[in-house]
C-alpha positions as CSV (number, residue, x, y, z in Angstrom):
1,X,0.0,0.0,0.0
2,X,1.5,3.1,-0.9
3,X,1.8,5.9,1.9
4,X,0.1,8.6,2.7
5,X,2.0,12.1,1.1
6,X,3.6,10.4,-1.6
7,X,3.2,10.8,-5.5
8,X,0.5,8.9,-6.6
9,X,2.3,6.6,-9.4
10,X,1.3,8.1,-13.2
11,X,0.1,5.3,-15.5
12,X,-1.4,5.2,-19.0
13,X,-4.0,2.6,-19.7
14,X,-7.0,1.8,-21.4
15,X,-10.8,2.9,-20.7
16,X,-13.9,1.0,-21.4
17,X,-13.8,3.3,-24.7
18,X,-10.6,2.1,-25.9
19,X,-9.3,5.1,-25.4
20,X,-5.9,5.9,-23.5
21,X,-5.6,7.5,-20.2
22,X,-3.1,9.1,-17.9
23,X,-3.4,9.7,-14.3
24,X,-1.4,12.7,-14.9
25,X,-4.7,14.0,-17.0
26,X,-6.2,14.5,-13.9
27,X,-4.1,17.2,-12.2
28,X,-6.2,19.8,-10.6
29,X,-8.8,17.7,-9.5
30,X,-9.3,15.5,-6.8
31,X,-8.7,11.8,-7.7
32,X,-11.0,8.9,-6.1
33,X,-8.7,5.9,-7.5
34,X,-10.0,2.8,-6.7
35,X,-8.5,-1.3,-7.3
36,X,-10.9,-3.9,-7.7
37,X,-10.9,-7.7,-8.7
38,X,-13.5,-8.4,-11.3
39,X,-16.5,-6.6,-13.4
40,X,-19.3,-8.4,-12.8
41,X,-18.9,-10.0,-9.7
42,X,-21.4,-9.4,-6.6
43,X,-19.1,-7.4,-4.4
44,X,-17.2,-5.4,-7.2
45,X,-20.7,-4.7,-8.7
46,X,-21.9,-3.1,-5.1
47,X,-18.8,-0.8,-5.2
48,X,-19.2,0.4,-8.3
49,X,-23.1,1.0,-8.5
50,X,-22.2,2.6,-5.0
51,X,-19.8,5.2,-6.7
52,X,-22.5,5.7,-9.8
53,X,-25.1,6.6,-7.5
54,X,-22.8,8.9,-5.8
55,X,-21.3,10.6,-8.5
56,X,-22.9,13.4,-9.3
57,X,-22.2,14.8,-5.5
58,X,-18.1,13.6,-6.3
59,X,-18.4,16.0,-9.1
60,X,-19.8,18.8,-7.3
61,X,-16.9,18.5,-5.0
62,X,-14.3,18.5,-7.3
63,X,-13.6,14.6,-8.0
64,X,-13.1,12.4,-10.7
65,X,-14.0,8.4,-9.7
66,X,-11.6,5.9,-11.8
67,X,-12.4,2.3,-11.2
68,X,-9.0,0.3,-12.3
69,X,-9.2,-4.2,-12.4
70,X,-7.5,-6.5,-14.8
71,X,-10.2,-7.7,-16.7
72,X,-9.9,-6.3,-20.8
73,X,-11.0,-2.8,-22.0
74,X,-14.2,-4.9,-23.7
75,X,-15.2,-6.6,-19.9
76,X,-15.2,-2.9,-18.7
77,X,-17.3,-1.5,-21.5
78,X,-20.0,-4.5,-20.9
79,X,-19.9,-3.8,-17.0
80,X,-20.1,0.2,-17.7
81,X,-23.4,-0.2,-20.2
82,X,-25.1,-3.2,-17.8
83,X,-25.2,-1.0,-14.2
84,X,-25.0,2.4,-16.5
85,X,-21.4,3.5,-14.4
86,X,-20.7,7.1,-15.5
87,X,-17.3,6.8,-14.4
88,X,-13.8,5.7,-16.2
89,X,-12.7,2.0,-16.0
90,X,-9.3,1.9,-16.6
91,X,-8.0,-2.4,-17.9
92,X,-4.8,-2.8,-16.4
93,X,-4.4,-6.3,-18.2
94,X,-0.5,-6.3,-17.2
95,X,-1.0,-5.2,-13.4
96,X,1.2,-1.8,-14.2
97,X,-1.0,0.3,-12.2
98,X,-1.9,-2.6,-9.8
99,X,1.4,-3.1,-9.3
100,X,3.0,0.6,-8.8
101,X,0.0,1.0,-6.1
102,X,0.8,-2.2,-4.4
103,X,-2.7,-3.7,-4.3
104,X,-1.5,-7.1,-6.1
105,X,-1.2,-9.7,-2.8
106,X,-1.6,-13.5,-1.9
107,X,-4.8,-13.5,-1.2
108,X,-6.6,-16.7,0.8
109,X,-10.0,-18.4,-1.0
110,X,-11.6,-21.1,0.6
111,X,-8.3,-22.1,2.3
112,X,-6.2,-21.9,-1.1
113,X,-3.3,-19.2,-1.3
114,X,-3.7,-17.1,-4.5
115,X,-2.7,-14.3,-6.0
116,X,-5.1,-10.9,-6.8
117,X,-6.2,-7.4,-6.4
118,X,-7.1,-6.3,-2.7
119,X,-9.9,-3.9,-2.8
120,X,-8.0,-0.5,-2.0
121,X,-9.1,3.0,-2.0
122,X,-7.2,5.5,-2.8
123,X,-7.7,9.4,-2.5
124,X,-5.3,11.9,-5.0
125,X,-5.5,15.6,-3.9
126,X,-4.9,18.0,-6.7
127,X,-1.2,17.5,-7.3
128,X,-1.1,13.8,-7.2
129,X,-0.2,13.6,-3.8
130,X,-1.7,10.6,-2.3
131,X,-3.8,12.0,0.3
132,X,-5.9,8.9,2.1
133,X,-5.2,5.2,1.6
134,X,-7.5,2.4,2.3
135,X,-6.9,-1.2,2.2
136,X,-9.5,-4.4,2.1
137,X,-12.5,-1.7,2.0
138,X,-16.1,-3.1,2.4
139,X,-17.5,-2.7,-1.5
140,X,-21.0,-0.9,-0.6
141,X,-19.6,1.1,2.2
142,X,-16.6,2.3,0.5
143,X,-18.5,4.8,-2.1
144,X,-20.1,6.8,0.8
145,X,-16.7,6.6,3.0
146,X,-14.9,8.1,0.5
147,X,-17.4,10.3,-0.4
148,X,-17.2,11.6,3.4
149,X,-13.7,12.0,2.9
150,X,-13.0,14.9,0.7
């Protein structure tokens, strides 16, 4: 987990569109960064229909939500038009982002060690400073704690 007052890692991937996208595009806004494991899955789908719900009181304070998993630019796009999420999805395929922000641990599923993405939250002031940090975050109360948070 990265710490709190450090530069929040810039990455470039790719958004449900196709299109490319830099953290760095985001400077002079508030950043709401969050990891996930999987579109479509029950708790993953809580968090982010949490945030869509939410968003339009983000953007009246200033914040831009960015949703970041492995699954493929296409898995994103099918999970942004089924729960209407008017937020970016970023596919991070070769866990560059996952991996700079340190959310890519052995992880324990029905008693079998594996490897994934650990639900973390992360808040980006205006200057990419890293500003909160929160790990293993509960998917429908995370929205609403972040939310409280800037």
């Amino acid at each position: 987990m990265l710490t709190i007052g450090t530069r929040a890692p810039d990455f470039t991937l790719q958004d449900q569109n196709g299109r490319e996208r830099s953290l760095s595009e985001f400077r002079g806004q508030k950043v709401v960064l969050y990891f996930y494991s999987k579109d479509m899955t029950s708790g993953c789908t809580k968090q982010a229909c949490g945030f869509a719900e939410l968003y339009p009181q983000f953007m009246e304070k200033g914040a831009v939500v960015i949703g970041v998993s492995k699954d493929t630019a296409a898995s994103h796009k099918k999970f942004e038009e089924k729960y209407h999420l008017p937020f970016i999805l970023l596919a991070d395929p070769e866990k560059e982002a996952i991996q700079a922000y340190d959310v890519w641990k052995e992880k324990n599923m029905y008693g079998k060690a594996t490897m994934g993405v650990v639900r973390t939250t992360y808040l980006i002031d205006e200057s990419g400073v890293v500003v909160k940090a929160f790990t293993k975050v509960k998917a429908a109360e995370n929205p609403q704690q972040m939310l409280e948070e800037i």
